[in-house]
MARTIGU-393800 format. One record per residue: x, y, z of N, C-alpha, C in turn; residue in one letter. Coordinates in pm, whole numbers, plus 50000, padded with zeros to 5 digits. Example, Ala and Ser with C-alpha at 12.3 -4.5 7.8 and 13.67 -1.06 7.14 Angstrom:
BEGIN
513194943150780512304955050780513204967050780A
512854977550708513674989450714512905000350787S
***
This chain:
BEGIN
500824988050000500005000050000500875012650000X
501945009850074502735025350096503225027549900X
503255023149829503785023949694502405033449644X
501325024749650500275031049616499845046449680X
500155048849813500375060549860501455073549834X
502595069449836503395072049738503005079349588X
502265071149535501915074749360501425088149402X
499845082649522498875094749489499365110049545X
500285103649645501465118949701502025130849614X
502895122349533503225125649404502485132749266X
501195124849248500405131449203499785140949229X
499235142349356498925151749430499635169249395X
500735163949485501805175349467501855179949325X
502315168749208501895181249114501055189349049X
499895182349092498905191249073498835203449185X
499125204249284499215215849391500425224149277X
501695221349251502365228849184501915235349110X
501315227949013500305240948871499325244948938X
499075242449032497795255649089498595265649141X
499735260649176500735274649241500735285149093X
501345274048985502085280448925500845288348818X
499855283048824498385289848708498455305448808X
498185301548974498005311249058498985325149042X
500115321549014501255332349014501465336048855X
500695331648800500805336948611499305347748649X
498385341348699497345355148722497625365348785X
498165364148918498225369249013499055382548967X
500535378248937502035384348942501935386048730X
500585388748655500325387648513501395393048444X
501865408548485502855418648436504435410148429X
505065408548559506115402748523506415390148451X
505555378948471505505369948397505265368048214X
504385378248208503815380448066505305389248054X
506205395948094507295403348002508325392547992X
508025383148032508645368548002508505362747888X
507465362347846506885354247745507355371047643X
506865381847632506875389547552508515390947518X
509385389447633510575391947547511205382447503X
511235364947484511315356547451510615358147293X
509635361147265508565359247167509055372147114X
508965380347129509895392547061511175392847035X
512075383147057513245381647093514395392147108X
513985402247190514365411447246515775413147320X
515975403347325517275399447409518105391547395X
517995384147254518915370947187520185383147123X
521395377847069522515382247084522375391246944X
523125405146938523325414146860523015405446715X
523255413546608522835407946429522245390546428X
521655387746504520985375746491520055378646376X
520985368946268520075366446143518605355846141X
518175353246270517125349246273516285358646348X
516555367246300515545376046406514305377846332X
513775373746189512685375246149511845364946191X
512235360146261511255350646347510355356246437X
510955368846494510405373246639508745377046605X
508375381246684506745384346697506625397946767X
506355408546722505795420746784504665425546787X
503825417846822502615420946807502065420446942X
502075431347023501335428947178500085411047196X
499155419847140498055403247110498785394447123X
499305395847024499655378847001500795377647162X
501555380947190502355375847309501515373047407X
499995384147435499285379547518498465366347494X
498495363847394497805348147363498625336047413X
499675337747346501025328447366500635327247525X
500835338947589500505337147749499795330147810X
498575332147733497355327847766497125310647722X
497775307747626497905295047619498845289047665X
499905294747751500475290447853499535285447975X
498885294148007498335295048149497195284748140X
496485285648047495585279547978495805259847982X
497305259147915497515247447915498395241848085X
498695250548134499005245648295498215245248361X
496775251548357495845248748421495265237548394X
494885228348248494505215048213495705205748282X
496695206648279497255196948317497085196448473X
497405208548550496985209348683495195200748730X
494385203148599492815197248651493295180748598X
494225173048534494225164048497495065152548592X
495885163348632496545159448795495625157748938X
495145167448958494065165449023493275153349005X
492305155848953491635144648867492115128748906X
493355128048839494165116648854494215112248967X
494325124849101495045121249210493725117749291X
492285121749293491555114449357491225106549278X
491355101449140490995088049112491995079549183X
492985078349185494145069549241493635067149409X
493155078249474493105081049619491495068649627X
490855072349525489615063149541489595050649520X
490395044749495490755036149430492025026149470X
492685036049544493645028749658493675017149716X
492695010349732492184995749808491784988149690X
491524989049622490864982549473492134973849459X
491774958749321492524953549316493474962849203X
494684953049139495304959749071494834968448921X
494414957748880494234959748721492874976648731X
491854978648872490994989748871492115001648895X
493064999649004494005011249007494785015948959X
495265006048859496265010048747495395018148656X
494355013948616493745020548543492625034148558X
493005035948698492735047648724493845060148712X
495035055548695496295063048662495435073048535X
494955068148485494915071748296495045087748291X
493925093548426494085114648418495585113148420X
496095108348537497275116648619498275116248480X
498465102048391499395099548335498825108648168X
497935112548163497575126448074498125140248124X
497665141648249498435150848288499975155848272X
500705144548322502255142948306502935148348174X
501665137348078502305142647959502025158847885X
500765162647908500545170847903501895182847929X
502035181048071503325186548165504425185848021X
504675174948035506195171147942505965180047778X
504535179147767505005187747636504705199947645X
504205203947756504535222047803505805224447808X
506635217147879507955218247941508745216947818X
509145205347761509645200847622509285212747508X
507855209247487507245214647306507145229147325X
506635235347420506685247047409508005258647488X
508465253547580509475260547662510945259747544X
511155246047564512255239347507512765241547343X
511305236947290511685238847163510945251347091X
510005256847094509485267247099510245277947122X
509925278847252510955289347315512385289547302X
512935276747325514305279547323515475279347136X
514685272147100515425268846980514435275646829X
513115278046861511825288746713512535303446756X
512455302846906513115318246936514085327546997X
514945309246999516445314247032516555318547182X
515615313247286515235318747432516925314047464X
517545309047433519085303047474519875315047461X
519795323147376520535333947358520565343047437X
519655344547524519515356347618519665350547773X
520725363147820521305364447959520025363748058X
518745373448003518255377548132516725367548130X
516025364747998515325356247942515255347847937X
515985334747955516205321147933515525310748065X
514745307948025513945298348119514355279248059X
515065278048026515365264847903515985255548027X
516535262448144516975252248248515715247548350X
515155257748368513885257048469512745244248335X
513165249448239512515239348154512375227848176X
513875220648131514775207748171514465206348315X
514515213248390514415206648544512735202148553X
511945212148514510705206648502510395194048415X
510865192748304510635179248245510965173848285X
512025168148338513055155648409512125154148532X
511605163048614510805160048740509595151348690X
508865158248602507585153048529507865141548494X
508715140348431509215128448375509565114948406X
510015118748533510645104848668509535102348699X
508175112648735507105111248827506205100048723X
506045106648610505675101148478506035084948492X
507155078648449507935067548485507375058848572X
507715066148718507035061648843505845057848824X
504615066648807503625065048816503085049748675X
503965052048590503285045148524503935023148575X
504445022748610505165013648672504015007248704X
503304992748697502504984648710502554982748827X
500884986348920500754981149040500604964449037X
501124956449167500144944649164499544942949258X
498854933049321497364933849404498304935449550X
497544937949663497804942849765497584926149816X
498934921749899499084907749909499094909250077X
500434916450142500484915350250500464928950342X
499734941450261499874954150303500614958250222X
501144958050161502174965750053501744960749921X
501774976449802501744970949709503344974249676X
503754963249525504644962349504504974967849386X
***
């Protein structure tokens, strides 16, 4: 059982994280959105960058980009959730009902992984050169977020089996 407790811990928590983190993109909108705007404008990637016709200056549009930031951390945050009282309900069930109550959390994850990955990583870091800039560059906080998602991801998906002697395994 402690394995199975474990999962829903885990799950849990990251869904508490994207409610932090949806919470502090509304909350704190200004500094965060000049995040996304100078990334997406690429305002800050290195002198004669011949890719600079990539950038985007269009107020709107950076606020969208934003917004489908926030937008998509909040689904994964309700898919975490989600996940984490299905798992919690489900806790005592035999194996094959609790594994397959994983199915939100492990949407979620991925979800996570291709916020972190598709849009931070490659999006951001390599469509708009977010690597180039000193003060801009979120591409590590990226990587640390995927790799977390990612282990949890792993973890979680790891086949329960039936609860034999108090422990699942």
């Amino acid at each position: 059982m402690l394995i199975r407790f474990s999962k829903i811990a885990l799950v849990s928590a990251c869904s508490f994280f994207f409610l932090l983190v949806v919470f502090n993109n509304l909350t704190d909108y200004g500094s965060n959105f000049q995040f996304v705007e100078a990334v997406v404008s690429m305002s800050t990637t290195f002198d004669r960058n011949v890719a600079i016709w990539r950038a985007i200056d269009t107020p709107f549009i950076h606020h969208v980009f934003y917004w489908i930031i926030i937008l998509w951390e909040f689904e994964a945050m309700l898919l975490l959730g989600v996940g984490a009282w299905r798992l919690w309900h489900n806790k005592s069930e035999p194996a094959a009902i609790f594994n397959k109550s994983k199915e939100a959390a492990i949407l979620g994850f991925t979800s996570a992984l291709l916020l972190w990955f598709g849009a931070f990583i490659i999006i951001g870091g390599e469509w708009f050169l977010m690597w180039q800039s000193k003060i801009y560059n979120g591409q590590n906080a990226a990587f640390r977020m995927f790799t977390i998602m990612g282990i949890l991801l792993l973890y979680l998906a790891i086949k329960d089996e039936e609860i034999s002697d108090g422990s699942a395994l």
